[in-house]
C-alpha positions in Angstrom: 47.0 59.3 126.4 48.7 62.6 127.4 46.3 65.2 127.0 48.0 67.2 123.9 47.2 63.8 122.0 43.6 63.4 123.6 42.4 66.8 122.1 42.7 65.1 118.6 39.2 63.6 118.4 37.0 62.5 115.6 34.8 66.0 116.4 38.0 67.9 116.6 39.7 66.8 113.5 36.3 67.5 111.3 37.2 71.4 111.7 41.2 71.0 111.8 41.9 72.4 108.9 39.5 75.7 108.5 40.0 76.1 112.5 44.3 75.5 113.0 45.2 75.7 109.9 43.0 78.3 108.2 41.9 80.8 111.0 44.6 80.6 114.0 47.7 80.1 111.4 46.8 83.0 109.4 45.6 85.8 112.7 46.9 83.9 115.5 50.3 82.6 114.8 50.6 84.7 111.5 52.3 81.7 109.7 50.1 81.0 106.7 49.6 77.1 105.8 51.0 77.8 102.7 54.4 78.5 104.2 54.3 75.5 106.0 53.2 73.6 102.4 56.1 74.9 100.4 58.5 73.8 103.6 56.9 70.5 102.3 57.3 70.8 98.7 61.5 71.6 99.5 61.9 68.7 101.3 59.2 65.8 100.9 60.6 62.6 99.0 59.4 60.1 97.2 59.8 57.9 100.4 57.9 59.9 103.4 57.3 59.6 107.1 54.9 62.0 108.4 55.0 62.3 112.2 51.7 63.6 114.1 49.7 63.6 111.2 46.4 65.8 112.1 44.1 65.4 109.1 47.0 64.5 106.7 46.7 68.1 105.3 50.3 68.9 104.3 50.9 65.4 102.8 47.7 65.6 100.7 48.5 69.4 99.3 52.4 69.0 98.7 54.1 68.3 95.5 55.6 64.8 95.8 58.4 63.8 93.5 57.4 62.2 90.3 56.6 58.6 90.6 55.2 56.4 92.9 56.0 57.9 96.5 56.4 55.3 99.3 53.9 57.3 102.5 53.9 56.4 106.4 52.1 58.1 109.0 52.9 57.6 112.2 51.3 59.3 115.4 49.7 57.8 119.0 46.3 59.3 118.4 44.1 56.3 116.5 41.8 59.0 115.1 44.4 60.8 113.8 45.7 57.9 111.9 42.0 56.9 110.6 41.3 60.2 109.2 45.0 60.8 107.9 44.6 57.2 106.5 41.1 57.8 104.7 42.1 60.8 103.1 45.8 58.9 101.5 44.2 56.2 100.4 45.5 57.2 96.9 49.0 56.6 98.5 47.9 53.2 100.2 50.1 54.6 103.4 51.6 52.5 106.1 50.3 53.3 110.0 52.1 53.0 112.5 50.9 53.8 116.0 53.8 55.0 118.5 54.6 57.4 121.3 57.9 59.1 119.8 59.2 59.9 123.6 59.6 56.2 124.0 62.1 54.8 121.7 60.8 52.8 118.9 61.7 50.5 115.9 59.8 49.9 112.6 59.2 46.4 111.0 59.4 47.8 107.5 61.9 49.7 105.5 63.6 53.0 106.3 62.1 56.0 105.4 64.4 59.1 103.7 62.6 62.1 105.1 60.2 62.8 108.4 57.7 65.2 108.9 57.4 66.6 112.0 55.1 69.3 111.8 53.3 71.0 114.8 54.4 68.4 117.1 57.0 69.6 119.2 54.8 72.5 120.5 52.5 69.2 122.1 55.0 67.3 123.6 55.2 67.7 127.6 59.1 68.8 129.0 62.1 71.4 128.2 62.4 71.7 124.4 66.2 70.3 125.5 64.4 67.1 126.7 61.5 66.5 124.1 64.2 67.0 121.6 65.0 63.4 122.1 62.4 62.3 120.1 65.0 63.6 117.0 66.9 60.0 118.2 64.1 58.2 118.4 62.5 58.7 114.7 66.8 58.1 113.9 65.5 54.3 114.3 62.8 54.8 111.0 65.0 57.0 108.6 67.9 55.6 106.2 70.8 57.1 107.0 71.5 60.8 106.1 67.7 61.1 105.9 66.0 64.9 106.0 63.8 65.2 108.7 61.7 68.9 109.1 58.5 70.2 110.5 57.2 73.5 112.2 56.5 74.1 115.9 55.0 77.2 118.0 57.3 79.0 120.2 56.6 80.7 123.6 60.1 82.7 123.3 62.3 84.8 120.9 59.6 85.5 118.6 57.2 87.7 118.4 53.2 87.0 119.8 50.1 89.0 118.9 47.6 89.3 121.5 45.7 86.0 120.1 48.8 84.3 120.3 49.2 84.5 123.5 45.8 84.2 124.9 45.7 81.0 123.0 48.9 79.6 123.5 47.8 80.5 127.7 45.0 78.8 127.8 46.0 75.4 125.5 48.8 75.4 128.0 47.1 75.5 131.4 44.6 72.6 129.9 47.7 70.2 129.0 47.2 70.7 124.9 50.2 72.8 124.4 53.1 72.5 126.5 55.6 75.1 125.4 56.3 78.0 127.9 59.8 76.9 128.1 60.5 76.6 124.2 62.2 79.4 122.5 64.0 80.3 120.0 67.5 79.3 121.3 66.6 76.4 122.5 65.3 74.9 119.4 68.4 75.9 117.9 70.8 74.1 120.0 68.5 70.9 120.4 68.6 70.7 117.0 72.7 71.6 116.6 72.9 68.8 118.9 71.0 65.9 117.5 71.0 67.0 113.7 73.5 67.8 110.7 72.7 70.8 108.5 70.2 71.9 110.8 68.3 75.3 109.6 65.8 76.9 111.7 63.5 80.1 110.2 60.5 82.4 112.1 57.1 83.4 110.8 55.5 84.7 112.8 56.0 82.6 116.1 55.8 79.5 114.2 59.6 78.0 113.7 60.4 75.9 110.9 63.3 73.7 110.9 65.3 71.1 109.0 68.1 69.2 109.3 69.4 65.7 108.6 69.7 62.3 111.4 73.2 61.7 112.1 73.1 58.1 110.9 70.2 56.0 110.9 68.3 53.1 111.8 70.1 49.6 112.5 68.0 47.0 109.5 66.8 44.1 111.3 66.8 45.2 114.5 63.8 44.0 116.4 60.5 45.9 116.9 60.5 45.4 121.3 61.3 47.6 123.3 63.7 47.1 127.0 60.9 44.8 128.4 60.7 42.8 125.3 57.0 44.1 124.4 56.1 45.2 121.1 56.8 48.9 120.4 54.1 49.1 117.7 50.6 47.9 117.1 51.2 45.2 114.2 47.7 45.6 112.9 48.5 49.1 112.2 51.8 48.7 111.0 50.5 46.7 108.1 49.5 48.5 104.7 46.4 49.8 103.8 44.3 48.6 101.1 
C-alpha cells in the first residue's frame, strides 16, 4: 500500500476530523470544512460514490436530496472503509475496495455523482498523469454523471508559512505527493478528461467539478487485463 494510503490508520483516523479538517483546513490551508461541505450540498445526489473516504465526514454532514439516497464508498485503505462504513450505517452503504490508478469495474449499478475529495493531492505522479484516475471512476458513473472533490496545490495559489512546512514534510515522507500540481495543470487535466469542468481556489485548496464524458459499459465484467478480480467481492457487498 503506497504510503499516502498507509498513513490512514485506525489511530490516525480517530483525530481526522478535529486534526485535517478542523485545525490544518482552517490555519494551514485556509479552506474551512464548511466550504468543502456546501461543495457537497451543490452537487451530492441521491445516488453517490464517495472516493477516498477518510472518516466519511462530508457524506455524513451534507444535505442529501430528499428520499432514500443510494451511498458507495470506495477507497484502498480497509480502515478507511470500516470507519466510513460504521459511521453510514444509516445509509446501509456499499464498499468497494479499489486502487483508482488501476482501472476498475463495479458489479453493481452506476452511480450519478463521485466524490473525490482530498485525494488527488495523495496520489504519486504529474497531476497530468494521476488525472487518469478521472477515466477510471468513468467505469462506476452513469453517463453524464457529476463527479467533484477538492485537492491541495503546490502551485498558482497562495501558501502561508504552515502550508508549506506541512505540505514539505508530508511530501518528503511519501503522504502527499504534489510538488508538481498547480493550478494550470489541474485545469487542463480536467478540460481534458471532463465536460463542464469548473475549478475555484481557497486558500490553496482547489475545488473542482465537472461531468464524465460518457460512462460505464453495464455488464461489463469486474477482471481486470489478467482476468483477476478488480474488487474484493466481500466488500463490494452491502452493509447491514
Amino acid at each position: 500500500m503506497a504510503a499516502g494510503h498507509a498513513f490512514y490508520t485506525e489511530r490516525s483516523l480517530a483525530v481526522y476530523d478535529v486534526a485535517i479538517l478542523g485545525f490544518f483546513s482552517r490555519i494551514a490551508w485556509r479552506c474551512p470544512s464548511s466550504v468543502i461541505l456546501a461543495h457537497y450540498d451543490a452537487h451530492i445526489t441521491s445516488n453517490h460514490l464517495d472516493v477516498g473516504v477518510g472518516t466519511g465526514f462530508f457524506v455524513d454532514r451534507c444535505r442529501h436530496p430528499p428520499g432514500d439516497p443510494r451511498v458507495g464508498l470506495m477507497d484502498a485503505n480497509e480502515a478507511c472503509l470500516a470507519v466510513a462504513a460504521h459511521r453510514l450505517c444509516r445509509y446501509d452503504p456499499e464498499l468497494f475496495a479499489a486502487d483508482i490508478l488501476q482501472p476498475i469495474d463495479l458489479d453493481a449499478p452506476g452511480f450519478d455523482s463521485v466524490g473525490l475529495n482530498y485525494v488527488l493531492h495523495c496520489l504519486p505522479g504529474t497531476i497530468g498523469s494521476k488525472a487518469v484516475v478521472f477515466d477510471h471512476l468513468k467505469a462506476a458513473a452513469n453517463p453524464g454523471a457529476v463527479v467533484f472533490g477538492a485537492t491541495l496545490l503546490h502551485g498558482g495559489v497562495s501558501r502561508n508559512w504552515l502550508a508549506r512546512r506541512v505540505m514539505a514534510r508530508n511530501n518528503a515522507h511519501g503522504v502527499f505527493s504534489n510538488t508538481e500540481d498547480d493550478l494550470a495543470g489541474l485545469t487542463q487535466a480536467l478540460s481534458m478528461h471532463l465536460d463542464d469542468p469548473t475549478v475555484e481556489c481557497t486558500g490553496c485548496v482547489a475545488l473542482f467539478s465537472g461531468r464524465f464524458r460518457g460512462g460505464r459499459t453495464e455488464g461489463a465484467p469486474n477482471r481486470d487485463s489478467k482476468g483477476e478480480s478488480l474488487i474484493d467481492d466481500e466488500r463490494t457487498t452491502r452493509t447491514p
